[in-house]
BAFI-3210 file (N, C-alpha, C; in Angstrom, 3 decimals, decimal comma, padded with zeros to 6 digits):
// residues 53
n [1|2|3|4|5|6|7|8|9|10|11|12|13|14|15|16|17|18|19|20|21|22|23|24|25|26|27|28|29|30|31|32|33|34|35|36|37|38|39|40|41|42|43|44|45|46|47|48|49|50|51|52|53]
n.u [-033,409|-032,426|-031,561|-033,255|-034,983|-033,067|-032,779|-035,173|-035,372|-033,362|-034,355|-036,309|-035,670|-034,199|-036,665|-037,206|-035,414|-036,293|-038,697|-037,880|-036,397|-037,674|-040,050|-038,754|-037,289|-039,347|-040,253|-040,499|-038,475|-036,222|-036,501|-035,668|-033,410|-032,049|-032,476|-031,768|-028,887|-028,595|-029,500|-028,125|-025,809|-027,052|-027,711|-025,382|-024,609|-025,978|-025,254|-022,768|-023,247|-024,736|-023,016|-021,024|-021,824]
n.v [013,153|011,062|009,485|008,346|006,813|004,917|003,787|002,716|001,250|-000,960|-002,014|-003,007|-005,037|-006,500|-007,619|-009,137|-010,923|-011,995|-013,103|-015,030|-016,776|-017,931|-018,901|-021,111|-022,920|-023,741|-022,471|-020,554|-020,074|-020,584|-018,547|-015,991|-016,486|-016,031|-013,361|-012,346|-012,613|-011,619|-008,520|-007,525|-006,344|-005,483|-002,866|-001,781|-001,581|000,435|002,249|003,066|004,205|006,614|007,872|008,230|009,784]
n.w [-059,015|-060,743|-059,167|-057,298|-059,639|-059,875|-057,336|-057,172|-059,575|-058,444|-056,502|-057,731|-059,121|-057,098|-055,140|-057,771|-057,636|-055,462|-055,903|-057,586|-056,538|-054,806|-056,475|-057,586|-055,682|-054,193|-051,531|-048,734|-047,058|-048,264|-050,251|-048,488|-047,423|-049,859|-050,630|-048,156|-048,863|-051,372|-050,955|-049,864|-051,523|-053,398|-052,156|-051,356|-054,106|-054,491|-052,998|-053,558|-056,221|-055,779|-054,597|-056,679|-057,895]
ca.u [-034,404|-031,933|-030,818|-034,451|-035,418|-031,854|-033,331|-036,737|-034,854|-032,842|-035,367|-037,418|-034,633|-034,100|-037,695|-037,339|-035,004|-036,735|-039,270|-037,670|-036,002|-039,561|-040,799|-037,426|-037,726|-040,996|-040,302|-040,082|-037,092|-034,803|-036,489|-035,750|-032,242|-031,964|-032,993|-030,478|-027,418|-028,529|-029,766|-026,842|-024,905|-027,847|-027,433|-023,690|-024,397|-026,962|-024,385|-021,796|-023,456|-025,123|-020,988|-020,304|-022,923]
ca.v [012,266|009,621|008,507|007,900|006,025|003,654|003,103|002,132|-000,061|-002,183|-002,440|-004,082|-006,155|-007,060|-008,413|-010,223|-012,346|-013,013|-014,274|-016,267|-017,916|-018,112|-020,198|-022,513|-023,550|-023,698|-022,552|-019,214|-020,291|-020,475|-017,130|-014,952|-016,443|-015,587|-012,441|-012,171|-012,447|-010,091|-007,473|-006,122|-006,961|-004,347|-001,757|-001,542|-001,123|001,805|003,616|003,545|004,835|007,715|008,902|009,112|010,923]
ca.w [-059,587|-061,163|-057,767|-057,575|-060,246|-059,880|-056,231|-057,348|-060,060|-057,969|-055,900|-058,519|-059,043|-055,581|-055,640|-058,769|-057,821|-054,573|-056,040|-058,698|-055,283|-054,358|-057,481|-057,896|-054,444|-053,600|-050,230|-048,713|-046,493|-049,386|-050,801|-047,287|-047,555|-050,827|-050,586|-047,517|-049,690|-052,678|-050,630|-048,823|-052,437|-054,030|-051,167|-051,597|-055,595|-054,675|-052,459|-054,751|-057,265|-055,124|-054,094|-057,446|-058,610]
c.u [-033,791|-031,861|-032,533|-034,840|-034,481|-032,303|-034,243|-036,096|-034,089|-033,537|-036,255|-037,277|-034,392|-035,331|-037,588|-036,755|-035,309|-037,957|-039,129|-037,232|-037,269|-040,199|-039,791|-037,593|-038,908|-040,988|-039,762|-039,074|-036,029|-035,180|-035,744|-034,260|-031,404|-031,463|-031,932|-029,101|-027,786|-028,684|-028,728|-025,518|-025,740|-027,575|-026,193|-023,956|-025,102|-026,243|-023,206|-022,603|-024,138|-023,968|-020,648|-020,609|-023,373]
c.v [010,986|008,656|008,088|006,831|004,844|003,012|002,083|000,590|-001,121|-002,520|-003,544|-005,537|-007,623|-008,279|-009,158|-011,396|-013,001|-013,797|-015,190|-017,369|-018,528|-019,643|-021,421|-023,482|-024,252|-023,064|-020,591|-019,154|-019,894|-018,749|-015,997|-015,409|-015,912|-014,407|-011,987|-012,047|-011,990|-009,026|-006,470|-005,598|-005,159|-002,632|-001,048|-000,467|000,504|002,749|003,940|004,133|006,284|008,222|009,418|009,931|012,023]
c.w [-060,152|-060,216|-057,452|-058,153|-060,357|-058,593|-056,790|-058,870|-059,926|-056,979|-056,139|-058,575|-058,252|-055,841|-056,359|-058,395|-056,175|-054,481|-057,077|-057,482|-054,723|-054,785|-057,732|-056,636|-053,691|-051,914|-049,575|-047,618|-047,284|-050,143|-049,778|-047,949|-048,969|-051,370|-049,297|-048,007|-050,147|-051,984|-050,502|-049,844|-053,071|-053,511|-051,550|-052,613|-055,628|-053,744|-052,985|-055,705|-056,955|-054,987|-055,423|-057,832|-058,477]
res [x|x|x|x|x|x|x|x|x|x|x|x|x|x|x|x|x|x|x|x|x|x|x|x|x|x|x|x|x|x|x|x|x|x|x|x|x|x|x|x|x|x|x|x|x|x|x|x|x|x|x|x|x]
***
């Protein structure tokens, strides 16, 4: 259930800051790309922390 709720909270995350890229920009070009670099950054963080656990 933790590994759960750490998903669902970088998840949130994730989101957040694609749409703060969203509203800074105005443009949902710069959000996708955005959102292209954190993602795979988030992913990582959520499979490390699943190994150790």
């Amino acid at each position: 259930m933790p590994r759960l709720a750490l998903f669902i909270d970088a998840f949130g995350l994730l989101c957040d800051d694609l749409w703060s890229y969203y509203e800074t920009a105005g443009r949902p070009l710069w959000a996708v790309r955005g959102f292209l670099l954190i993602a795979p950054l988030g992913w990582l963080l959520i499979a490390g922390i699943n190994t150790v656990s």
